[in-house]
C-alpha positions in Angstrom: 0.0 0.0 0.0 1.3 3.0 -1.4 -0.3 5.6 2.1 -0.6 4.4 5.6 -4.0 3.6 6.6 -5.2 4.3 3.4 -9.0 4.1 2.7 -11.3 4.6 -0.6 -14.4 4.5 -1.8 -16.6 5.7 -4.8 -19.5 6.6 -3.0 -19.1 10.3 -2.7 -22.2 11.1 -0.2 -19.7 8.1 1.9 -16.5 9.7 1.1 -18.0 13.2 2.1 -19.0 11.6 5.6 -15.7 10.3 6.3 -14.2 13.7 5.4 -16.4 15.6 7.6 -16.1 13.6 10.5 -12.7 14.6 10.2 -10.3 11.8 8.2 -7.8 13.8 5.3 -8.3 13.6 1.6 -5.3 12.1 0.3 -6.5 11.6 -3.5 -8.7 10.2 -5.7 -7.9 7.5 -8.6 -9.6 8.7 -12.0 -8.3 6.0 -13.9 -12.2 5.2 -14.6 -14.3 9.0 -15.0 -17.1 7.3 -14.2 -16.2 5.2 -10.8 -13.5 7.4 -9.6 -12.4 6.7 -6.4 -11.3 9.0 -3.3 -8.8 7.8 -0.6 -9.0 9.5 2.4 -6.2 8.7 5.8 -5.9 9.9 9.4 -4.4 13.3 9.8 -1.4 13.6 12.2 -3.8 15.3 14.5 -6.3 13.4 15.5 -7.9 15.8 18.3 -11.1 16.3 15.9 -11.3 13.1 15.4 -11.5 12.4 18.8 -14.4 15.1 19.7 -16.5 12.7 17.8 -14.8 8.7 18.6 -13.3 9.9 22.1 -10.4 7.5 23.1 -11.3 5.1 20.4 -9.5 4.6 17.5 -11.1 6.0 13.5 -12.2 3.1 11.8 -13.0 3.6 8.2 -15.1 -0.1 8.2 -17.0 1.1 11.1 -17.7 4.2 10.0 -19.0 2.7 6.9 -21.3 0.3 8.5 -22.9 3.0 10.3 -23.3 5.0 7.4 -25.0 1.8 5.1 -27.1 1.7 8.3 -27.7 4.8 8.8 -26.8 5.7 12.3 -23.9 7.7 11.2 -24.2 10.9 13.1 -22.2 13.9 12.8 -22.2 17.7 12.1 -24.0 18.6 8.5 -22.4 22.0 8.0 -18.8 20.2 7.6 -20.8 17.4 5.6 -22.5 20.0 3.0 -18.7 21.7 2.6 -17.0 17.9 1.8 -19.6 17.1 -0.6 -18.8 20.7 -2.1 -14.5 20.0 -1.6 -15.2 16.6 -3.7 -17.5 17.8 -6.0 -14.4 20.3 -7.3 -12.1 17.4 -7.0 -14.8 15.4 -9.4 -14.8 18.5 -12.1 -11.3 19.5 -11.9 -8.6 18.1 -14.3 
């Protein structure tokens, strides 16, 4: 694995969860324009991360499951302005 800890996914209402609940985009793979895929890892400082996790670790699975079952929770002002960072990342070259 080229990043620590990396993590992707294509979803972008996912990745735009992930972001705002603090993890770092690292990149995203447009090898395919229409399945791209963003990769997100844990920023050296993890003191947003744990406002939201406390003493337990980030986990991108768990964080997924939550979302798929929709009882991800987390602040919607920082979700509406990932979904807006990606969105640029989708239409720029």
């Amino acid at each position: 694995m080229k990043y620590k800890k990396e993590w992707g996914t294509s979803v972008i209402n996912l990745a735009a969860a992930v972001m705002a609940l603090g993890a770092e985009y690292n990149r995203t793979d447009k090898t395919d324009p229409r399945k791209m895929v963003f990769y997100f890892v844990l920023p050296e400082d993890t003191a947003d991360l744990e406002k939201y996790f406390g003493n337990l670790e980030f986990d991108f699975d768990a964080v997924e499951r939550a979302w798929t079952n929709r009882t991800l929770n987390g602040n919607l002002c920082r979700y509406a302005d990932a979904l807006q960072s990606l969105k640029s990342v989708v239409h720029s070259k």
